[in-house]
C-alpha positions in Angstrom: 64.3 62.5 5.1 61.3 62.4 7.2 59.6 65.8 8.6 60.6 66.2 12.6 57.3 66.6 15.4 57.4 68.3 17.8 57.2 66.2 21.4 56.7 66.0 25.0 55.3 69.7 26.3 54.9 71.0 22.4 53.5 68.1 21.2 50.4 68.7 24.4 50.5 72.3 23.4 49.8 71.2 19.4 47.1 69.0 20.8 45.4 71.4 22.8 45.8 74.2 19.7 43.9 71.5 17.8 41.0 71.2 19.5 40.3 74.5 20.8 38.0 76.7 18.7 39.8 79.8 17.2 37.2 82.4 17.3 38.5 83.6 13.7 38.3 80.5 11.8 35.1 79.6 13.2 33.8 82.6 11.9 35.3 82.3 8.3 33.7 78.8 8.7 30.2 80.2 8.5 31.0 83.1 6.1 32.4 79.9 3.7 29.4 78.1 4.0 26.6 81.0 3.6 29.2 81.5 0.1 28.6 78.3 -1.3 25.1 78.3 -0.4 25.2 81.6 -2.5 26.9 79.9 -5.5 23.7 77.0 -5.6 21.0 79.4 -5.1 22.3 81.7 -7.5 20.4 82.6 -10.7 23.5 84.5 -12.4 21.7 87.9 -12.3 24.2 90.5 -12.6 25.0 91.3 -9.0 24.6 87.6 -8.9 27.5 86.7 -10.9 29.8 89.1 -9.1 28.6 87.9 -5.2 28.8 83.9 -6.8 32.5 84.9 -8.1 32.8 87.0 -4.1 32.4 83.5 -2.6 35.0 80.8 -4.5 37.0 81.4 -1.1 34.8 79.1 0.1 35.8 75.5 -0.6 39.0 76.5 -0.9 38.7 77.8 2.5 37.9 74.5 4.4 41.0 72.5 3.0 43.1 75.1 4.4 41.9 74.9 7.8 41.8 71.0 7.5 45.4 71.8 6.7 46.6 73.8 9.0 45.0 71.6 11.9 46.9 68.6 10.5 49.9 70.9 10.6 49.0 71.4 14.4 48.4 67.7 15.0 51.4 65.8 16.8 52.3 62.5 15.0 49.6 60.4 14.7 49.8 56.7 13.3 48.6 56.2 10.1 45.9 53.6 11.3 44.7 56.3 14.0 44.9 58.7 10.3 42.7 56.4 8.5 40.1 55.8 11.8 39.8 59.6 11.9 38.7 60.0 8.0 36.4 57.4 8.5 34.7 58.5 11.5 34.6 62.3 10.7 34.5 62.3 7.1 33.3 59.3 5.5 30.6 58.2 8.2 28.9 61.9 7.8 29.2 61.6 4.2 27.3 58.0 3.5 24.4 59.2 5.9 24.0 62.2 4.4 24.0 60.7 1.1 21.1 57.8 2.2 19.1 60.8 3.1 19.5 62.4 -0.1 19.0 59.6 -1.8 15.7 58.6 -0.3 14.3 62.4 -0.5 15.5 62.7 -4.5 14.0 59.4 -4.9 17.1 57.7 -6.3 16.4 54.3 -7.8 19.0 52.0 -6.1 19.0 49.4 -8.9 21.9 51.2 -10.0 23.7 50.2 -6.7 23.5 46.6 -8.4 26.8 47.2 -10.6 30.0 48.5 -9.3 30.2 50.8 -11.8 26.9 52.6 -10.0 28.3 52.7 -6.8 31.6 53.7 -7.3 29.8 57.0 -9.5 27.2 56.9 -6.6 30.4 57.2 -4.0 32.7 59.9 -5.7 30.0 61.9 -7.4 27.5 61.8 -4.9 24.1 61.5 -7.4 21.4 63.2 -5.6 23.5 65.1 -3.4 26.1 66.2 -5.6 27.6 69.1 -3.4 28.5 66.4 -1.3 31.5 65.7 -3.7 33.5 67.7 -0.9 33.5 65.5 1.7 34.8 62.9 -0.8 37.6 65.1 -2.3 38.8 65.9 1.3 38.7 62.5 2.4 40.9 61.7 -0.2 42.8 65.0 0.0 43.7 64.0 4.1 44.7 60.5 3.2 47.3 62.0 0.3 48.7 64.3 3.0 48.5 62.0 5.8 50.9 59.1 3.0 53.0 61.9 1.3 54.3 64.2 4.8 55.3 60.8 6.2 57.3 60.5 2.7 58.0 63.9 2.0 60.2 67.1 3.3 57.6 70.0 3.8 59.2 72.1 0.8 58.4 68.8 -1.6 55.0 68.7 -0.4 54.8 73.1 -1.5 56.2 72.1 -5.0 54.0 69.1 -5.7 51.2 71.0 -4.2 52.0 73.8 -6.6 52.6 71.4 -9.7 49.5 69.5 -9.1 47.5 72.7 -8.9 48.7 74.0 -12.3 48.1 71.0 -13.7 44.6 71.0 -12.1 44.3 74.7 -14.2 45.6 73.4 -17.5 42.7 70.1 -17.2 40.3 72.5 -16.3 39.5 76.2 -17.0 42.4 76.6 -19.4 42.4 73.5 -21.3 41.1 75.4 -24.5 44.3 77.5 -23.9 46.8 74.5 -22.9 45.3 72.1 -25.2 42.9 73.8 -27.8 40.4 71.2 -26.4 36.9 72.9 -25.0 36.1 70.1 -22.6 38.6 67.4 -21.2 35.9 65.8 -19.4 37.6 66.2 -16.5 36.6 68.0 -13.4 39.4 69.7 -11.5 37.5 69.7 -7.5 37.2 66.2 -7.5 40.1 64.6 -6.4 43.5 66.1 -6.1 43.3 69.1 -7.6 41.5 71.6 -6.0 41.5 69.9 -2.0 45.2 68.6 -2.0 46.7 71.9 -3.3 44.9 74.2 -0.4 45.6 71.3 2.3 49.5 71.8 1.9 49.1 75.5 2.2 47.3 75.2 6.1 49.6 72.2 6.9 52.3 75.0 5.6 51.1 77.3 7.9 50.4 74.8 10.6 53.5 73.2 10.9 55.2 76.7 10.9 53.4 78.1 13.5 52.8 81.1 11.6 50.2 83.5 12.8 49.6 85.2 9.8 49.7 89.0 8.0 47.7 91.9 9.8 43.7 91.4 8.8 44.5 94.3 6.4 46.4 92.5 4.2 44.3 89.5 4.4 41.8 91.4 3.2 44.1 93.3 0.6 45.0 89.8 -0.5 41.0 88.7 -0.8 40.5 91.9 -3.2 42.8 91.3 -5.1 42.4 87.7 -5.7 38.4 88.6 -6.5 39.5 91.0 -9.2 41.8 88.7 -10.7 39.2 86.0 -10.8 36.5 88.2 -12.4 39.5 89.2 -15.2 39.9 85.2 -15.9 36.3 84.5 -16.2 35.9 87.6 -18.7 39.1 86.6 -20.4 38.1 82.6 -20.7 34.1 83.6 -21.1 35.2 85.0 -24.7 36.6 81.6 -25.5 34.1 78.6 -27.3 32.6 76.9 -24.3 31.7 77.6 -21.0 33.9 78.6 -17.6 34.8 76.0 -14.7 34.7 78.4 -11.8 36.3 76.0 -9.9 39.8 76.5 -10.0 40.9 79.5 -11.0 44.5 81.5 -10.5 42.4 83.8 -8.2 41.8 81.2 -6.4 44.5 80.9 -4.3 45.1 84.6 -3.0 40.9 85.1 -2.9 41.6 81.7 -0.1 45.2 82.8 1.4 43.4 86.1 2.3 40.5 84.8 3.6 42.5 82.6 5.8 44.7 85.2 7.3 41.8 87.4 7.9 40.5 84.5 9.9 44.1 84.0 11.8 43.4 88.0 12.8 40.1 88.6 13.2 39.6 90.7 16.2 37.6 88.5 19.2 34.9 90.6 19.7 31.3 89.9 21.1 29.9 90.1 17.8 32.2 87.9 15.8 32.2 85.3 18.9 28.6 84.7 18.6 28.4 84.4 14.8 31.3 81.9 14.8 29.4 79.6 17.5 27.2 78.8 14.3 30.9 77.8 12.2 30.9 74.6 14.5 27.9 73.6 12.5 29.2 74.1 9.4 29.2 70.4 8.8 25.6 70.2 9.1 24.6 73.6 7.3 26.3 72.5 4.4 25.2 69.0 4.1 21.6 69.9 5.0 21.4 73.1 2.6 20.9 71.5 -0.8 17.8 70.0 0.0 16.6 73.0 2.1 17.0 75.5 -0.3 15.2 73.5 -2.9 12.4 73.1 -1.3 12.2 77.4 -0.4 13.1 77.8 -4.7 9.4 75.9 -4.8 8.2 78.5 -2.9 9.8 82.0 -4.2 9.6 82.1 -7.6 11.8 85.0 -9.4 15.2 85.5 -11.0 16.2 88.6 -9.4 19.3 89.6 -6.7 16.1 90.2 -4.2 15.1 86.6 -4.5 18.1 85.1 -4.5 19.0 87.1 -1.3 15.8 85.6 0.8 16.6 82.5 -0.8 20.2 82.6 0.4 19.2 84.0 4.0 15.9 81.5 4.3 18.4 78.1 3.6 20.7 79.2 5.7 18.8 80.3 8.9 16.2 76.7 8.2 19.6 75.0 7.7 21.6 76.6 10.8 18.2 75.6 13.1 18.6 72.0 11.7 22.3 71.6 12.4 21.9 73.1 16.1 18.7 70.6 17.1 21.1 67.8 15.4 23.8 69.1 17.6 22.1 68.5 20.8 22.0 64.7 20.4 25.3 62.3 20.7 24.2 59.7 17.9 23.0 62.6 15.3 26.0 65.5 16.9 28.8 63.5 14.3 26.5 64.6 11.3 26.5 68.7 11.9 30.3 69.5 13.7 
């Protein structure tokens, strides 16, 4: 049995929640991305480690609010679905990629087999954190096919069975399996986007406005602790650790969430979340950014990484806002 929408008067009201800008998320937007810019520039110094660890909400972070605003959405047709990935997702994504291509200086023979461009496609090459525009394109097709198949409470389980499964392929396969490496990586595809999509849509389609921030924030603590106890625990195992997807994971990004659902509106908070409807562009543009200010601060220490962090992300805010200004290059940064 299909999922009921809501219609007529709540169906204007779930279009009007999905475009307006919720101070809170916005914020949580920006916080999410300044994280993962953390995790690239980080030189696993001590303090390093522990702020890189601080910041896996991230990622995570984004699906859910691409959730939930599907959960908002009234019915769309599929086709209008499909239009909507392309446009936001998958038009952003191949520009961005031809720019990163042309500044690594990617040699586009390989685009002569289809074996190149599919790896090119899904993995990105030179711009390799671009792997999560990919992973939620495919992430808001999967929910867009399966809710139109599904009851909301099969969609939960599936999420939660893909998402072990996703564990037991990735960080825990030398647990599951005895095998070190699977050669499989967990954030691409299903297994780390899909998973976090169904908990916003959750949350979406319930209307539900959340804990108090306290317990959001409760929720983020203890998910961060638990994290740090996996890696220590799987770090004494042969191999490395796939950060990635971890059991932590998913209270370190439920938290964060509801904190965003509560945050107080403030002046503060409300200018610092006008940057989170650039988050698009400060992400996409970062990589490149912060390689070039690593040419020019040499040093391993939590100081350097610091103005390295703060340097990419004020040069890559600037970027996104001048971008923003213009209608043919706005689609590329919000």
């Amino acid at each position: 049995m299909s999922i009921a929408y809501p219609s007529g008067s709540t169906q204007r009201d779930a279009s009007a929640a999905l475009h307006a800008r919720i101070n809170g998320i916005d914020m949580f937007r920006f916080l999410a991305v300044v994280g993962v810019v953390f995790i690239h520039a980080s030189d696993k110094t001590t303090i390093g480690n522990a702020l890189d660890l601080a910041s896996r909400f991230g990622v995570p972070f984004f699906f859910v609010v691409a959730g939930y605003f599907a959960g908002l959405k009234p019915k769309l047709s599929f086709l209008s679905e499909v239009r909507h990935v392309g446009k936001r997702i998958i038009g952003p994504y191949l520009v961005w990629l031809a720019l990163y291509a042309v500044y690594s200086g990617y040699d586009f023979s390989n685009l002569l087999s289809i074996r190149g461009l599919a790896l090119l496609f899904v993995y990105a090459g030179p711009g390799w954190h671009l792997w999560f525009l990919t992973s939620l394109a495919f992430s808001v097709m999967m929910l867009a096919i399966l809710r139109r198949l599904c009851e909301l409470r099969t969609l939960v389980g599936l999420a939660i069975v893909v998402y072990i499964a996703g564990l037991a392929i990735g960080p825990y396969a030398r647990i599951v399996f005895s095998i070190a490496n699977l050669s499989i990586h967990p954030r691409n595809g299903l297994f780390l986007g899909f998973p976090f999509m169904v908990m916003g849509y959750w949350v979406g389609r319930n209307r539900w406005n959340g804990r108090p921030f306290s317990t959001g924030a409760l929720l983020y603590f203890g998910g961060f602790m638990l994290t740090i106890g996996e890696v220590y625990g799987l770090s004494r195992l042969p191999g490395g650790v796939n950060y990635d997807v971890l059991l932590g994971t998913v209270p370190m990004a439920a938290g964060a969430f509801i904190m965003a659902l509560r945050l107080p509106d403030i002046p503060m908070t409300r200018h610092v979340s006008n940057l989170g409807r650039y988050s698009l562009g400060i992400f996409a543009s970062h990589l490149a950014i912060m390689f070039e200010v690593q040419r020019l601060l040499a040093g391993t220490t939590i100081y350097t990484e610091l103005v390295v962090v703060i340097l990419t992300v004020a040069v890559a805010s600037l970027c996104a806002l001048i971008l923003g200004q213009f209608r043919l290059t706005r689609p590329l940064v919000r």
